[in-house]
C-alpha positions as CSV (number, residue, x, y, z in Angstrom):
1,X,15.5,-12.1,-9.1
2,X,12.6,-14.4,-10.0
3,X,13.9,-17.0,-12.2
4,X,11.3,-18.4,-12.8
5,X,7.2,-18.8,-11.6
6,X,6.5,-21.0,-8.3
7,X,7.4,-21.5,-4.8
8,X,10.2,-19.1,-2.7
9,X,12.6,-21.4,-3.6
10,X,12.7,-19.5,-7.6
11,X,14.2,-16.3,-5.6
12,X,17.4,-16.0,-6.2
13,X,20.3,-12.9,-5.6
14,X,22.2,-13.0,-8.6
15,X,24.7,-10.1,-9.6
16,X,22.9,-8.2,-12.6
17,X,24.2,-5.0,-14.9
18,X,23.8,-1.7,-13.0
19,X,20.7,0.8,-13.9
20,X,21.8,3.6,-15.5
21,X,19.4,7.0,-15.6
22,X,17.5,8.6,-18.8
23,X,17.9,12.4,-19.0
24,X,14.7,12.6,-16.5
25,X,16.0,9.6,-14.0
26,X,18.0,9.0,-11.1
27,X,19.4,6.1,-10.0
28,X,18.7,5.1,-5.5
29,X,21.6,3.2,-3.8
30,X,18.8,1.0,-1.7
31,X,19.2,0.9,2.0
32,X,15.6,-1.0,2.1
33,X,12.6,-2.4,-0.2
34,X,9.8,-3.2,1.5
35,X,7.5,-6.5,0.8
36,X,3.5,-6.2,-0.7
37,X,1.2,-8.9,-1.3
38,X,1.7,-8.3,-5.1
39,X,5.5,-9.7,-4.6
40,X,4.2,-12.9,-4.0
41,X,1.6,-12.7,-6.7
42,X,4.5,-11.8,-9.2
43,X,6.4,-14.7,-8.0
44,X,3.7,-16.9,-8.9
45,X,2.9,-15.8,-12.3
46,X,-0.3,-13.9,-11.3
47,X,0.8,-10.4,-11.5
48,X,3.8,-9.3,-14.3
49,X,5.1,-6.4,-14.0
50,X,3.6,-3.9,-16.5
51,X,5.6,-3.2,-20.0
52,X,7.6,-5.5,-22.0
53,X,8.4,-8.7,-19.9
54,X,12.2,-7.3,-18.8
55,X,15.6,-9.3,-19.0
56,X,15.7,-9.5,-15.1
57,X,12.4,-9.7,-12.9
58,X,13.3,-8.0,-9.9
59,X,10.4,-7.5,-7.8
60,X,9.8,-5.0,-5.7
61,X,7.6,-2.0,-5.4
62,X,9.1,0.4,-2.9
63,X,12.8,1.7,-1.8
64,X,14.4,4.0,0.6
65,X,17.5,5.0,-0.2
66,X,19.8,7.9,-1.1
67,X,20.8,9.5,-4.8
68,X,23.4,8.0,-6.5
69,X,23.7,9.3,-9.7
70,X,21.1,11.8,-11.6
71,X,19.8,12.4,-15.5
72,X,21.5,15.1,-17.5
73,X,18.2,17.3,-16.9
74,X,17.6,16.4,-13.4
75,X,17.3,19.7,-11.6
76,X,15.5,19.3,-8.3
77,X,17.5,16.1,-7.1
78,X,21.5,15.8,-6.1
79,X,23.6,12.8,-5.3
80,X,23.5,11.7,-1.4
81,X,19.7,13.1,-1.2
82,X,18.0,11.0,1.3
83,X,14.7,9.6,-0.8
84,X,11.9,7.1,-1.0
85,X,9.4,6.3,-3.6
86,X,7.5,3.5,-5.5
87,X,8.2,2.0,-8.8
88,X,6.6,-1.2,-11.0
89,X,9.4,-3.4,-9.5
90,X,13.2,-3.7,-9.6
91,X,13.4,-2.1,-6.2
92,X,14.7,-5.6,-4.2
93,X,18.3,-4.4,-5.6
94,X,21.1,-2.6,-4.8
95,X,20.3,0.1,-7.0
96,X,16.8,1.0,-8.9
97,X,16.1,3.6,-11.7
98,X,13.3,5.9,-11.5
99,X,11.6,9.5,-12.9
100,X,12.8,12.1,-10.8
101,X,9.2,13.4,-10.1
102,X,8.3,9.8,-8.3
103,X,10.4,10.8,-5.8
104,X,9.8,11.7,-2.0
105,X,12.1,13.0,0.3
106,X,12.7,10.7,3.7
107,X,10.4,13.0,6.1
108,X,12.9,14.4,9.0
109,X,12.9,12.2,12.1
110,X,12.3,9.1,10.0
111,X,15.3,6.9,9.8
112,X,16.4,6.1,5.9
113,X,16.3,2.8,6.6
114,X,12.5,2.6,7.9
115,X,10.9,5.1,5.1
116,X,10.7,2.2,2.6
117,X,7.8,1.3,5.0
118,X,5.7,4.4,4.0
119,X,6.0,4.7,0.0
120,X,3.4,2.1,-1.1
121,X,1.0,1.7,1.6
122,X,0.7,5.4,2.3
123,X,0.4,5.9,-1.2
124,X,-2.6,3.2,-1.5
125,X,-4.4,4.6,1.2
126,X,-4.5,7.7,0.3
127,X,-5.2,7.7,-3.2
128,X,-7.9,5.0,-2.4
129,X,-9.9,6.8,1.1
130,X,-9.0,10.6,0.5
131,X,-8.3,10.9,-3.9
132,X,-10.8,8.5,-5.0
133,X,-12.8,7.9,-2.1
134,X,-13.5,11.5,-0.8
135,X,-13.2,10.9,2.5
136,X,-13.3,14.2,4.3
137,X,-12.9,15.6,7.9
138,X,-16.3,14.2,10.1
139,X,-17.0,11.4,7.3
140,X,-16.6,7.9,8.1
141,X,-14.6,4.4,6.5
142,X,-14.4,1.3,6.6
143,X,-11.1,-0.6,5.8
144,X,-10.3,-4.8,5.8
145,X,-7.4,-6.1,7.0
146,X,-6.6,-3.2,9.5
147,X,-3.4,-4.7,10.9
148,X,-2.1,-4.8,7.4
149,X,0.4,-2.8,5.7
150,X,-2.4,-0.4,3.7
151,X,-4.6,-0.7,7.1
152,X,-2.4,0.8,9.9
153,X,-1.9,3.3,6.9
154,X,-5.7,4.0,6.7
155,X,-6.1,4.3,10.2
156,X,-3.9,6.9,10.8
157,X,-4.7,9.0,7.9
158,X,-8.3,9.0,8.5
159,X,-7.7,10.0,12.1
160,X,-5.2,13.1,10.7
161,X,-8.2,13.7,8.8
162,X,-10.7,14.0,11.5
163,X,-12.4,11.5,10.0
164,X,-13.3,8.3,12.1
165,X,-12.7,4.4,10.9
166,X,-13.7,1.0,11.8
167,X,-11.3,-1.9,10.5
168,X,-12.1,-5.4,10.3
169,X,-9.4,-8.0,11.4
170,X,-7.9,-11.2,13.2
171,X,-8.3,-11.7,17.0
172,X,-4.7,-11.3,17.6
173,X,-4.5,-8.0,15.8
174,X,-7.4,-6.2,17.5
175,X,-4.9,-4.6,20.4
176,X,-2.7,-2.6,17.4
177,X,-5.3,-1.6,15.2
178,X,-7.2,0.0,18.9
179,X,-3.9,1.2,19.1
180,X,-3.3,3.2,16.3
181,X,-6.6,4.6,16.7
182,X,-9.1,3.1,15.0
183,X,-12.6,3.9,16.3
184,X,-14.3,0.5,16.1
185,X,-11.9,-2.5,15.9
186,X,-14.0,-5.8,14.6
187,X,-12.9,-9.0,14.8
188,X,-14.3,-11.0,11.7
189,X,-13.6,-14.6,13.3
190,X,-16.5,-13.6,16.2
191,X,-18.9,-11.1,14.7
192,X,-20.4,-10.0,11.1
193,X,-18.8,-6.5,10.8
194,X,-21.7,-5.2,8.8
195,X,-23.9,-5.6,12.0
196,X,-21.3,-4.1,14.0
197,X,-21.0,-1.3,11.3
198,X,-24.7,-0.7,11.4
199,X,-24.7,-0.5,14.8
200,X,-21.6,1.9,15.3
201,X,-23.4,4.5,12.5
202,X,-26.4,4.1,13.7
203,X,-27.9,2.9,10.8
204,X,-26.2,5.3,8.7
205,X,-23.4,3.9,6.8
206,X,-20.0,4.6,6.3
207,X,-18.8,7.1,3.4
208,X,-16.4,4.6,2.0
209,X,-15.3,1.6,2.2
210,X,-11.2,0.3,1.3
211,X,-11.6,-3.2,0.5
212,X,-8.9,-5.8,-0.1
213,X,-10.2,-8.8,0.7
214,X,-13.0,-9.3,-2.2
215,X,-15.5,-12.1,-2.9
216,X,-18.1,-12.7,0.1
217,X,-17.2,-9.0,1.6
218,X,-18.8,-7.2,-1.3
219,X,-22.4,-7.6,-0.7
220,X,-21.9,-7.2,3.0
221,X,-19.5,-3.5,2.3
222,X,-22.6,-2.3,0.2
223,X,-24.8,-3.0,3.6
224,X,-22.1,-0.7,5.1
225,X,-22.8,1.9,2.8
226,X,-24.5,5.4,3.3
227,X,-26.6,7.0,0.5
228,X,-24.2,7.9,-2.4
229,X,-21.1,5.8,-0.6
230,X,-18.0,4.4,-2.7
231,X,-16.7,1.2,-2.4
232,X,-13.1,1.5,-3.0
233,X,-11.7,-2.2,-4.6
234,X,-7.6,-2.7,-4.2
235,X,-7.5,-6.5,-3.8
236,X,-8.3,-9.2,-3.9
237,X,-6.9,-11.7,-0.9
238,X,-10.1,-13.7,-0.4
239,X,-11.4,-14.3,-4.4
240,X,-11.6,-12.7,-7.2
241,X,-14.8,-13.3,-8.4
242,X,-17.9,-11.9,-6.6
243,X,-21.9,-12.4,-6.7
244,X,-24.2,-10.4,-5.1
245,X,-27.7,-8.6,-6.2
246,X,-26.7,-5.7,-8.3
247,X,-30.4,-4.1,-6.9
248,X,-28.6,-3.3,-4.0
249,X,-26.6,-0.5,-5.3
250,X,-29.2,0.9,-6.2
251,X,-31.8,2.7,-3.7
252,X,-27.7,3.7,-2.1
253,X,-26.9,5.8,-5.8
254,X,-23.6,3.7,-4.2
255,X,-20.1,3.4,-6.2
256,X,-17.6,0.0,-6.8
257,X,-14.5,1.9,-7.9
258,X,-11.7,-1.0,-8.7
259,X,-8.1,1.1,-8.7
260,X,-4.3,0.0,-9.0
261,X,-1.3,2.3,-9.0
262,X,1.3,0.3,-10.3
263,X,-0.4,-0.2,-13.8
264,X,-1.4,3.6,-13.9
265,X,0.4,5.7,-16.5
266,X,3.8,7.4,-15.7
267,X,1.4,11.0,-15.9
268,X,-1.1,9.4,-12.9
269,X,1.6,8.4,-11.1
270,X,3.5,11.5,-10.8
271,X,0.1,13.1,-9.9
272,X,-0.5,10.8,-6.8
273,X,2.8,11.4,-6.0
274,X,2.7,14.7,-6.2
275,X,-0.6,14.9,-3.7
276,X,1.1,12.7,-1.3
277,X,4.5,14.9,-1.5
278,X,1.8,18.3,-0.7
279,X,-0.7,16.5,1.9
280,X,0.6,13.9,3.0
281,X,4.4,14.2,4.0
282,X,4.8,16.9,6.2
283,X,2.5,15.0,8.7
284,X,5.2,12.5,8.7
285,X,7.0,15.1,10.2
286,X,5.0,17.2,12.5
287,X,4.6,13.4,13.9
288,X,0.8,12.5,12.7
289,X,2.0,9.7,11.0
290,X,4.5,7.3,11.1
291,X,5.9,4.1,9.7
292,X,4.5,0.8,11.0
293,X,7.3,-1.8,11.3
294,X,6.2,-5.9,11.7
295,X,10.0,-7.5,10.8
296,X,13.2,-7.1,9.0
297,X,14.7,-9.6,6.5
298,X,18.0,-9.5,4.9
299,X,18.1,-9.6,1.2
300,X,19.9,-12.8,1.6
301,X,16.1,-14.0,3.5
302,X,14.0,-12.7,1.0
303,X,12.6,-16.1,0.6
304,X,12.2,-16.4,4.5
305,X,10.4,-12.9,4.3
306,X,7.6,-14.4,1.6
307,X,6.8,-17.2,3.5
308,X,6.3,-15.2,6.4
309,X,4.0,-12.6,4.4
310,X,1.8,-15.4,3.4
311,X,1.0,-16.4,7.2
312,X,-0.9,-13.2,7.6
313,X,0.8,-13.1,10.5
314,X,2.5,-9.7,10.6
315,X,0.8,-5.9,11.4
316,X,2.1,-3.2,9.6
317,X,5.2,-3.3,6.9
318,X,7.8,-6.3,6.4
319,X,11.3,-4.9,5.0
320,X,13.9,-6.3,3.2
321,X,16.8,-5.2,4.4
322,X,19.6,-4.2,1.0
């Protein structure tokens, strides 16, 4: 629980009532949550859950887990059923509540304990490169912070795609994103990656770009940009205010498209769910794509596991461990 707004040390594991579902709910026994930068917004005061402010703030944004008990007109979904999915928060728990339709099914080969990796960051990707994006099969991206959690997630999407990426990121991370398969790996402490961009398209551009870094990168991602491009905004790490000569835009026809999913109405949720449930799933198990794993913490760590999210240190997902 956060108890109250500040430093790790407000986390706390306190015993709280158990969830029980609506007609349309079930309710997850957690094997794992999964952290997200937003976790440590929320603990800071930056980022409330949306809705009414509820009796206990439990964070967390993604579970794996299996059925425990289901709503009275739950049809599709039975007890022990093996599951994943996203939710506002509440999923750092033993047990979290959610609509039946939000959930996923732990893709075969994938241990229940590692799918809490794939709900959000899959999820992000996807609805940001392929939904809003339209990033199609020979098209190109551009996504920041490649070894990160929504990275490693972009890269190998776009590559199940046929699509090609470059990712920006730290020298130490260069190696995993190459890895994973991105097609041009820049490393933003030695070169500006909108010169390296130009240079890999040939002048051309990308078709979009995933951005979620903010401030400086904006006017250098619309220098990235081919003719009718899209800018896809999902954070903002660096800063969230931004200046840069709106002319540019322009002579591209180019798009800034700012996007969240965990603000989105219950109806726009289940809809990106449902997309990633039909395209993106069964490549989880045909083997396209796959869970990328930095660390485990315990529950009992969880204020461990923020301190060691906000190093930047870690490629791919950190899970908490329920």
């Amino acid at each position: 629980m956060i108890t109250e707004y500040g430093s790790e040390d407000v986390l706390k594991v306190q015993e709280v009532p158990d969830p029980a579902p609506g007609p349309d709910q079930v309710v997850v026994a957690v094997a794992s949550s999964a952290m997200n930068r937003a976790d440590l917004l929320q603990r800071a005061g930056q980022y409330p859950a949306p809705g009414p402010k509820p009796d206990f703030e439990i964070p967390g944004l993604e579970y794996s887990g299996k059925i425990l008990a289901v709503g009275s007109e739950v049809s599709n979904w039975s007890t022990g059923d093996e599951v994943m999915g996203i939710v506002s928060g509440g999923a750092m728990a033993e047990m979290v509540v959610t609509h039946e339709r939000m959930l996923q099914s732990v893709p075969r080969g994938v241990g229940v304990a590692d799918a809490a990796a794939i709900p959000e960051v899959f999820m992000t990707a996807h609805d940001a490169l392929v939904t809003q994006g339209a990033l199609r099969s020979g098209g190109r991206a551009l996504v920041h912070a490649g070894a990160s959690g929504v990275g490693t997630a972009a890269i190998q999407i776009a590559k199940s795609l046929g699509a090609q990426i470059a990712v920006t990121c730290s020298s130490g991370k260069v190696e995993a994103c190459r890895n994973l398969g991105a097609d041009l790996v820049v490393d933003y402490t030695e070169k500006d990656f909108s010169e390296a961009v130009g240079e890999w398209t040939m002048g051309q551009g990308v078709d979009v770009v995933l951005d979620v870094v903010g401030g400086d990168y904006l006017a250098m991602n619309i220098k990235c940009l081919k003719v009718q491009g899209r800018i896809v905004q999902v954070g903002v790490m660096a800063a969230p205010v931004a200046s840069f000569a709106l002319g540019a835009l322009l002579p591209k026809r180019a798009s800034l498209i700012g996007t969240v999913l965990r603000s989105r109405p219950i109806e726009q949720k289940i809809e990106a769910n449902q997309l990633f449930i039909s395209q993106l799933l069964p490549r989880f198990e045909d083997g396209s794509l796959k869970p990328v794993i930095d660390s485990r913490f315990s529950l009992d760590e969880i204020a461990g596991a923020h301190a060691y999210m906000a190093t930047n240190a870690n490629v791919g997902k950190i899970l908490i461990d329920v």
